[in-house]
N, C-alpha and C positions, 0 to 999 in steps of 0.2 A: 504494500500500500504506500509506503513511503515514498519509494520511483515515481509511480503515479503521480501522486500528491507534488513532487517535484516537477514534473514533466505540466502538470498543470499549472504552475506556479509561473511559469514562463507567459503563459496566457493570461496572468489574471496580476499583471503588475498595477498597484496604486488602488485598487478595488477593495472589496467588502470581502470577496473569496479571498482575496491575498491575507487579508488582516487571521481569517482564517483556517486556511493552507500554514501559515506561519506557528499559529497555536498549536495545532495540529503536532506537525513535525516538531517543537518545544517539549510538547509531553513527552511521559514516558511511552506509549504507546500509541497511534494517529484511531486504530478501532477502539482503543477506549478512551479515547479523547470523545469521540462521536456519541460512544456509547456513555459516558459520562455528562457529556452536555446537553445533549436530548432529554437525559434522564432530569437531572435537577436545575437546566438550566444557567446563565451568566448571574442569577441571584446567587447563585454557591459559589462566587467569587472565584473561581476554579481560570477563567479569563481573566490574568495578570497584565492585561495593559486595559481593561474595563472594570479596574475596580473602584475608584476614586472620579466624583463628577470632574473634576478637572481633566480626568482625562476622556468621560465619555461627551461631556460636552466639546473637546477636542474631536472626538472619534463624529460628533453628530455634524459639526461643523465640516469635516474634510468632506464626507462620503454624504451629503445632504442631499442632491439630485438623486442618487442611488436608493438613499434610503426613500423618498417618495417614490420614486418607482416600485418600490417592494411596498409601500404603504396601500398605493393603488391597483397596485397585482392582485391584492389580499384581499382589496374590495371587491374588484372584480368577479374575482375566485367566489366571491360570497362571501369571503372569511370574515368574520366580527371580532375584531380587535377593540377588549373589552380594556380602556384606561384604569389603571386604581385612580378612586381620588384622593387628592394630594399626593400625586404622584410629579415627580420633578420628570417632564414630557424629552429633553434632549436626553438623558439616562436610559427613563423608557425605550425610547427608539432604536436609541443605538443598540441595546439589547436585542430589541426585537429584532432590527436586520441582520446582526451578529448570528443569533440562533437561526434567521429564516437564512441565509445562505448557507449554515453549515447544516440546515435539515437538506435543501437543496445539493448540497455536496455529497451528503451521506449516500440518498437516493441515487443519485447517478454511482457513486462509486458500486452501492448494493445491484444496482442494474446492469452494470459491467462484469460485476463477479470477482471485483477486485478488492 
């Protein structure tokens, strides 16, 4: 998985996947990476450059176009993206892009067989 993951990396410089792909390969594992963050999520702080709003209000600000693309995808799709309230909305988001391209990565890699 880690080749892969490498060999995509080349395609997904500056992006949402990249910030991903990167986490990924960091871990100890890239399938329990996936399998970890699916599971509990960017709130189990387990995403070390998304733990501090300084840095997801950083992460919302670089990848902004992006992350409305994935915001309107998910309308689209039907999906209901329920806000907490009092919820700090640039944290939110960057979360949610975070996890919706690494659900998106996992998927393609599962559908690969890779």
């Amino acid at each position: 998985m880690k080749d892969t993951l490498q060999k995509l990396l080349e395609d997904n410089q500056g992006n949402i996947t990249q910030a991903v792909i990167d986490e990924a390969l960091d871990y100890h594992s890239p399938k329990e990476f996936f399998e970890d963050l699916l599971q509990h999520g960017c709130q189990s702080w387990m995403i070390s450059s998304l733990i501090y709003y300084k840095d997801t209000h950083e992460f919302y600000e670089k990848h902004y176009d992006e992350i409305e693309d994935i915001r309107c995808q998910l309308t689209d799709d039907g999906i209901e993206v329920n806000i907490p309230q009092c919820t700090d909305l640039k944290n939110f988001y960057a979360w949610l892009s975070f996890e919706q391209r690494a659900y998106e990565l996992h998927n393609e890699l599962e559908m690969d067989g890779r």
